[in-house]
C-alpha positions as CSV (number, residue, x, y, z in Angstrom):
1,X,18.7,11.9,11.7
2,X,17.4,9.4,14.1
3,X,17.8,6.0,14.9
4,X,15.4,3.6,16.2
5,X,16.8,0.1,17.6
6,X,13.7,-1.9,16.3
7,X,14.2,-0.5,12.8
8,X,10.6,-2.4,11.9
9,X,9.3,0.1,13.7
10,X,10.5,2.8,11.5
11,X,8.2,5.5,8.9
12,X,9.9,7.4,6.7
13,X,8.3,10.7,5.6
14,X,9.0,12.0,2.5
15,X,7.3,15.5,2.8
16,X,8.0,19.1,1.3
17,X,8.5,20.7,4.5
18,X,10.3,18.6,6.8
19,X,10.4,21.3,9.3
20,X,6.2,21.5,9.7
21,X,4.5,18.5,8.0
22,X,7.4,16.0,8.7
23,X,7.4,17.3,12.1
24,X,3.7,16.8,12.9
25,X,4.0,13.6,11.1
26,X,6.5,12.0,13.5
27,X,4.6,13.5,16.7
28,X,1.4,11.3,15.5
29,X,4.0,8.1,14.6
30,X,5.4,8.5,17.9
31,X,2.3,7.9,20.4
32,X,2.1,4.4,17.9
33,X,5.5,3.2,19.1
34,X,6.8,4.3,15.8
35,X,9.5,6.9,14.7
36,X,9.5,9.1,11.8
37,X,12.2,10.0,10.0
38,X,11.1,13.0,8.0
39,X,13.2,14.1,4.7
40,X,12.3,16.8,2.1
41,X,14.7,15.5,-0.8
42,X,14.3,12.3,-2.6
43,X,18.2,11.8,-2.5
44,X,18.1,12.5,1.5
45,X,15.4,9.3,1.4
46,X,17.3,7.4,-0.8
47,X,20.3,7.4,1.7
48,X,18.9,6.4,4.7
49,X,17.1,3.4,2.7
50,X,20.8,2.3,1.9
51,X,21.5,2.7,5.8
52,X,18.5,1.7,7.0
53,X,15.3,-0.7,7.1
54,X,12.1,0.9,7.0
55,X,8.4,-0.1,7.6
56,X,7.0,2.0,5.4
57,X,7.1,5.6,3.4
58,X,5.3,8.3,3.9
59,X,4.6,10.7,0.4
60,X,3.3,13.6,0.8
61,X,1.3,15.1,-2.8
62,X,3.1,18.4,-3.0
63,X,6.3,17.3,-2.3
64,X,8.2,19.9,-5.1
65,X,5.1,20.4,-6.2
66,X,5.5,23.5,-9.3
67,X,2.5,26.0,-7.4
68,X,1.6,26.9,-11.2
69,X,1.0,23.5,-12.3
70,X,-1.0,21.5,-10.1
71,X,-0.4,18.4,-12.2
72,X,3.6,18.6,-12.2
73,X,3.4,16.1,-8.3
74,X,2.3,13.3,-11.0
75,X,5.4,13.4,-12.2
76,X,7.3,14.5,-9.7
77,X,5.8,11.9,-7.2
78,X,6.0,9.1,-9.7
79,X,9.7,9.9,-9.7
80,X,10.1,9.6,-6.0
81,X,7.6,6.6,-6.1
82,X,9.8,4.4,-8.6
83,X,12.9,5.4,-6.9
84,X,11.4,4.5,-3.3
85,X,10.4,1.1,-4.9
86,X,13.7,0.6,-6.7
87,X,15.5,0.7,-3.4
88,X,13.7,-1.6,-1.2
89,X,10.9,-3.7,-3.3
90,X,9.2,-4.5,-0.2
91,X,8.7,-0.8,1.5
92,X,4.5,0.1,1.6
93,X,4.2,3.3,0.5
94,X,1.1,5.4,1.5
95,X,0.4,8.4,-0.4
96,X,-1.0,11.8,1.7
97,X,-2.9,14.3,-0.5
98,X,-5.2,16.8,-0.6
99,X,-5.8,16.2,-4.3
100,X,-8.2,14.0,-5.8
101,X,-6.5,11.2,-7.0
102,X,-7.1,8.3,-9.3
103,X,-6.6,4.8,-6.9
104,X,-6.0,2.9,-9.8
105,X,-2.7,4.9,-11.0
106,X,-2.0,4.9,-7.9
107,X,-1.8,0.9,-7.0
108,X,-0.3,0.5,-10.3
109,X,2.8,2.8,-9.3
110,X,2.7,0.4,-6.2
111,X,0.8,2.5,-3.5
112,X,-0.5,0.5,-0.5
113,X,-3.1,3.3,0.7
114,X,-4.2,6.7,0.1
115,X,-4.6,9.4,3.3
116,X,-6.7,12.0,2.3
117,X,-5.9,15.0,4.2
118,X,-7.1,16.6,6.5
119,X,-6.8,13.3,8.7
120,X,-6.3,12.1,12.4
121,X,-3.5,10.1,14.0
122,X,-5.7,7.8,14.6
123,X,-6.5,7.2,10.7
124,X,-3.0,7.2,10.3
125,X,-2.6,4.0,13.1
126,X,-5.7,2.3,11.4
127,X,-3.6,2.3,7.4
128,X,-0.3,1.6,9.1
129,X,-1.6,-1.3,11.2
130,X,-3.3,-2.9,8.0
131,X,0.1,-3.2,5.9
């Protein structure tokens, strides 16, 4: 994994495919002065918040997402929501989907902003420069 100097300066990604959507998601950080660090597993995220500081988390709707069920990333997500939150109170947390979802569950489980997908680096600049 990488590490960044100016550790304010770095996003984790929580995403289901580190390996695409992590990947394009630290090539649009980077242009910002920001570095992603992009992990598929809660546990993974949950380590490197114990190592290291972070700006912010990305949480990418889908992330062990049941393709059967679309409603299982509700609880899923909330999982890796609380946990995120437990570990460092302070960490904004923006939530990427391509689902519809309902704001006010969302800023009660303690999400800063929503992303709808598809969306554009510069999008992503605009969110991250307002927390």
């Amino acid at each position: 994994m990488e590490k960044e100097a100016d550790s304010g300066k770095q996003i984790l990604v929580l995403s289901s495919d580190e390996q695409f959507s992590g990947f394009l998601l630290k090539l649009m950080l980077n242009p910002g002065g920001f570095t992603g660090v992009a992990v598929t597993d809660i546990n993974q995220a949950a380590n490197l918040i114990g190592e290291q500081k972070f700006l912010s988390a990305i949480v990418e709707v889908g992330y062990e997402v049941d393709i059967l069920n679309q409603t299982d990333w509700n609880i899923k997500n909330k999982k890796a929501i609380e946990k995120l939150r437990a570990l460092d109170e302070k960490i904004s947390i923006i939530l990427l989907s391509n689902f519809s979802i309902d704001e006010e569950k969302a800023r009660q489980l303690g999400i800063a902003a929503i992303l709808k997908k598809p969306f554009g680096r510069e999008e992503l600049m605009e969110i991250i420069g307002k927390l």
